[in-house]
C-alpha positions in Angstrom: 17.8 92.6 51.3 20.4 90.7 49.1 18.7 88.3 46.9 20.0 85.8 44.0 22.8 83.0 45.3 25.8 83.9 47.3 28.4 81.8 45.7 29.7 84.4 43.3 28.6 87.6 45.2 30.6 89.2 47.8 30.6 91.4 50.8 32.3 94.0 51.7 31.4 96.7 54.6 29.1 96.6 57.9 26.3 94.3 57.1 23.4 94.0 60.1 21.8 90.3 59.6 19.7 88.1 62.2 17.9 85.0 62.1 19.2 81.5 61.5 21.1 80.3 58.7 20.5 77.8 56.8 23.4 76.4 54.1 22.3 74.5 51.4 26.0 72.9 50.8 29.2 73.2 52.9 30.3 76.1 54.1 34.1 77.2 54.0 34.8 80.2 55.7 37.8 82.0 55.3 40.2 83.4 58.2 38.0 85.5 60.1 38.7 87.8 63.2 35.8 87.6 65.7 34.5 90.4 67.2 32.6 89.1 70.2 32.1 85.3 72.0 30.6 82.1 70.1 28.0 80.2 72.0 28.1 76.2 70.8 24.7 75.7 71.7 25.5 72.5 72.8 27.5 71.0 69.6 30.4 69.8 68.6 33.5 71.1 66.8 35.7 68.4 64.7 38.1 68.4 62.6 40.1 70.9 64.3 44.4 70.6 64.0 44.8 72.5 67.0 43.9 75.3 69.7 46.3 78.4 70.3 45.7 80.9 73.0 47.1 83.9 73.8 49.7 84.7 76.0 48.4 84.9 79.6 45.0 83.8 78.0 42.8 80.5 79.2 43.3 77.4 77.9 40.4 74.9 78.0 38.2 75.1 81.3 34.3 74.8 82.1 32.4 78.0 83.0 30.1 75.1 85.4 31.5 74.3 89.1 29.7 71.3 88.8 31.0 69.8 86.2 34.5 68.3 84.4 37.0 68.9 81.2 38.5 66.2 79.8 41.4 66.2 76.7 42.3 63.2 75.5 43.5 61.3 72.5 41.6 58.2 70.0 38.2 58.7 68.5 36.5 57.3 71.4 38.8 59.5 74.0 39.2 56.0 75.7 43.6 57.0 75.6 45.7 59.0 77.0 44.3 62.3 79.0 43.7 64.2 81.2 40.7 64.6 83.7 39.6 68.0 85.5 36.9 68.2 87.6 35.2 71.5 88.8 35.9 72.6 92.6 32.2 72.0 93.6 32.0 68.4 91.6 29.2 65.9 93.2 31.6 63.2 93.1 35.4 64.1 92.9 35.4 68.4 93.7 38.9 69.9 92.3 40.2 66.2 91.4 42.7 66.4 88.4 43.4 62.6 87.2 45.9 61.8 84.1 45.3 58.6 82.1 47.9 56.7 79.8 46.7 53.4 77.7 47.5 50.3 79.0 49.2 46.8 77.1 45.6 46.4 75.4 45.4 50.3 74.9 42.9 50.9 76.9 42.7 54.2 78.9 44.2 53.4 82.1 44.1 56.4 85.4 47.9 56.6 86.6 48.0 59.0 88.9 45.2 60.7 90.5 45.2 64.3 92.7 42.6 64.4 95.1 40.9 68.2 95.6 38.8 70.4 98.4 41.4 69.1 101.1 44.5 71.9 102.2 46.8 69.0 101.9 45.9 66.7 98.8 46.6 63.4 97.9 48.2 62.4 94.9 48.1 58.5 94.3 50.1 56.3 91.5 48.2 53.2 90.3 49.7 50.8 87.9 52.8 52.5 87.6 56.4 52.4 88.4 57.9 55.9 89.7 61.7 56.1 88.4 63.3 59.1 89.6 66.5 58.8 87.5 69.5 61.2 89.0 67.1 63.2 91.2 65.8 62.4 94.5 62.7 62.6 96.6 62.2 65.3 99.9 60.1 64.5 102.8 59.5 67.4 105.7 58.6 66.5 109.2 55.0 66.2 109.2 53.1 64.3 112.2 52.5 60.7 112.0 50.3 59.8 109.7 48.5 56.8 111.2 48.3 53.4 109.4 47.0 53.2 105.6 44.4 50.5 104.0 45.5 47.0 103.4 48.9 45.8 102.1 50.1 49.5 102.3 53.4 51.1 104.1 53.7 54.6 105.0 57.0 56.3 104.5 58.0 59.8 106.2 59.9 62.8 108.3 59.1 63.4 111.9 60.8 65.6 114.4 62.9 63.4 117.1 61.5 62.9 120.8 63.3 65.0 122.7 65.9 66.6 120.5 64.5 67.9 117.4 66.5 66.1 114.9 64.6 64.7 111.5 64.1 60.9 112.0 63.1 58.7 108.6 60.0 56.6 109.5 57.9 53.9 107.9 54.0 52.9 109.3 52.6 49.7 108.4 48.8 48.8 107.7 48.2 47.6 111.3 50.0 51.0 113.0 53.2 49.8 114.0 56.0 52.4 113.2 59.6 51.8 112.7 62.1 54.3 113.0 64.8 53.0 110.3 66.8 56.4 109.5 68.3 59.5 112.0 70.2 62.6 111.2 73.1 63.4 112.9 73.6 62.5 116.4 74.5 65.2 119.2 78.3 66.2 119.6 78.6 64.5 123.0 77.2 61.5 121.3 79.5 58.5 122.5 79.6 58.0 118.8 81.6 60.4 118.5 83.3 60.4 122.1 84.5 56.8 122.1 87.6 55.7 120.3 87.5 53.2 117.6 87.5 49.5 118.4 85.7 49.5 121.3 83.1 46.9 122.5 79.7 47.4 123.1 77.0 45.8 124.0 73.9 45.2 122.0 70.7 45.2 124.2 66.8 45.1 123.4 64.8 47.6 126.1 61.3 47.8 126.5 60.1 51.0 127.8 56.2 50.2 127.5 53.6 47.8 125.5 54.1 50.0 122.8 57.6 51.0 122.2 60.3 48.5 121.5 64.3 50.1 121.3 67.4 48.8 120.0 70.6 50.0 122.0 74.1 50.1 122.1 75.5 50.5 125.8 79.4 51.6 125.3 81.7 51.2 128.8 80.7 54.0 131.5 77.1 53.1 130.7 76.6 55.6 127.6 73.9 54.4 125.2 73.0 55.0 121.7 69.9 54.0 120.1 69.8 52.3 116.9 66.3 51.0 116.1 62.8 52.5 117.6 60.0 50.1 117.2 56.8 51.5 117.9 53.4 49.6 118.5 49.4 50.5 118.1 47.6 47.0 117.6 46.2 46.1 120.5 47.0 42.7 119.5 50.6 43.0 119.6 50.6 45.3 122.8 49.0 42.7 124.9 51.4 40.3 123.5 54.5 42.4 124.7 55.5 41.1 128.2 58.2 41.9 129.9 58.3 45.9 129.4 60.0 48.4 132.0 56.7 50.5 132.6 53.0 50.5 131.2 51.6 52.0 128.8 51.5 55.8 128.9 48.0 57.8 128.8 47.1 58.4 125.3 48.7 56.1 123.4 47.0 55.1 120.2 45.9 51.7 120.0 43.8 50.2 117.5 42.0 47.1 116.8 42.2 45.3 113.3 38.5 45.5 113.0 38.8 49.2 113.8 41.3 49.7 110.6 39.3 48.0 108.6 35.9 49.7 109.1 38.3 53.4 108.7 39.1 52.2 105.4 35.5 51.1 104.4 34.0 54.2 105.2 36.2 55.9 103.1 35.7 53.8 100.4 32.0 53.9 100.8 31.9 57.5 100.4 33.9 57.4 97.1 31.6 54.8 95.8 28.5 56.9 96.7 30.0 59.9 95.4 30.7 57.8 92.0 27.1 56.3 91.8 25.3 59.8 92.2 27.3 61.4 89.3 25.7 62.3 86.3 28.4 60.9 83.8 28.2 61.4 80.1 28.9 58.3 77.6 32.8 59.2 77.4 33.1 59.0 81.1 31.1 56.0 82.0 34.2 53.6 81.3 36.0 55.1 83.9 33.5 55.3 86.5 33.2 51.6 86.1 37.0 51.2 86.1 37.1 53.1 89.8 33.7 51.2 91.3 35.9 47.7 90.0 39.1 49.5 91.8 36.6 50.7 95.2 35.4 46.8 95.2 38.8 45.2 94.9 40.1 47.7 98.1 37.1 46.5 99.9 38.1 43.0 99.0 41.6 43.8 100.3 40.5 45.3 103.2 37.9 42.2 104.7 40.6 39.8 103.2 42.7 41.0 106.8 40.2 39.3 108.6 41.5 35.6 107.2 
């Protein structure tokens, strides 16, 4: 047993002590080398310049599935961060979101990265995307079907017929337009006819759903320069005139269809939100993203009008 006051004493060797500490003034402890883990018991650490781990070492994670990290800057960690969420999180599983402060620096999410899906979903909100002197890469995926409101799709698909990448662009109410192709095939009368000559340019209508822009060169060659592709079925009972019906399968869709899609999903977010247990930090930003779900779903029935 050591007895008297500390300040002045010291010690050196093994020493075996238990119990719980209590200091009677601020403790300063020198560089130490720890010999086993530290449990916080809950608290908090402050005041610290920085973290340095190891090489091939962890950095900051959660030991809890259920559960987030978040590091981020200001005394009130309303800044700039980021946002991790566990893989089996009640409301956003595997979600990684990065905030940066807005004009009235206020913590504001800009791009969000959706988890527990093979093929996530990263979305940009309130921010510009400026790719300077690089360039973006789409691979042919299948269509992706219409977004929410006031959206436009843009992607790579495989050509009908002749497996060459066309660039395509969906709209909110399905309708698909075909606005870029790769190379045309060597017996192309592109390529066959000479310069100069006259063609005709001619709208064809295979079916309700399909609309095509050709060029018909002499000897009845065509080209085509514009696919336009329709799934309302608004605008495919509009479409008169066409060569054949419309073929078995075809996707139509009604507005009211669309909309309910989108609802759901937004439902489903917002019930996920509402059932999370959030701590004080992260109750701003629940708020923000229920004011961001209600302002979709305003969007949304807003088609209706």
């Amino acid at each position: 047993m050591i007895g008297g006051s500390l300040v002045t004493r010291g010690l050196v060797g093994p020493r075996t002590v238990g119990g719980t500490w209590t200091a009677i003034s601020t403790w300063t402890l020198p560089a130490v080398t720890l010999g086993g883990n530290i449990t916080g018991n809950s608290k908090n650490i402050t005041g610290v310049a920085y973290f340095k781990v190891i090489t091939g070492g962890y950095g900051v994670f959660s030991e809890v599935d259920n559960s987030f990290v978040t590091i981020s800057g200001g005394a009130d960690g309303n800044a700039g961060g980021v946002w991790a969420y566990g893989k089996s999180n009640v409301s956003t599983p595997g979600y990684v979101e990065i905030y940066t402060t807005n004009a009235s620096a206020a913590a504001t999410k800009r791009l969000s990265i959706l988890g527990g899906a093979n093929q996530a979903t990263a979305t940009w909100t309130v921010c510009h995307q400026d790719f300077g002197t690089n360039y973006t890469s789409y691979t042919e995926m299948s269509a992706p079907g219409a977004g929410a409101a006031n959206t436009a799709r843009i992607y790579a698909l495989e050509g009908a017929g002749d497996a060459l990448t066309d660039l395509c662009a969906v709209f909110q109410d399905g309708t698909v337009v075909v606005f870029a192709e790769e190379s045309t095939p060597l017996d192309s009368p592109l390529f066959t006819q000479p310069s100069g000559v006259e063609v005709k340019h001619r709208m064809i209508k295979p079916h309700p759903g399909l609309i095509q822009e050709v060029l018909e060169y002499p000897g009845g060659q065509t080209f085509v320069i514009k696919y336009i592709e329709y799934h309302d079925a608004d605008k495919i009972a509009a479409n008169t005139g066409c060569d054949n019906p419309l073929p078995e399968g075809w996707e139509v869709t009604t507005l009211q269809e669309r909309i309910a899609k989108q609802i759901d999903i937004l439902a489903k977010r917002e019930q996920n939100l509402k059932s999370f247990k959030a701590e004080p930090n992260d109750i701003p930003r629940i708020e923000a993203e229920l004011n961001e779900i209600a302002e979709k779903r305003q969007r949304e029935l807003a088609r209706t009008s």
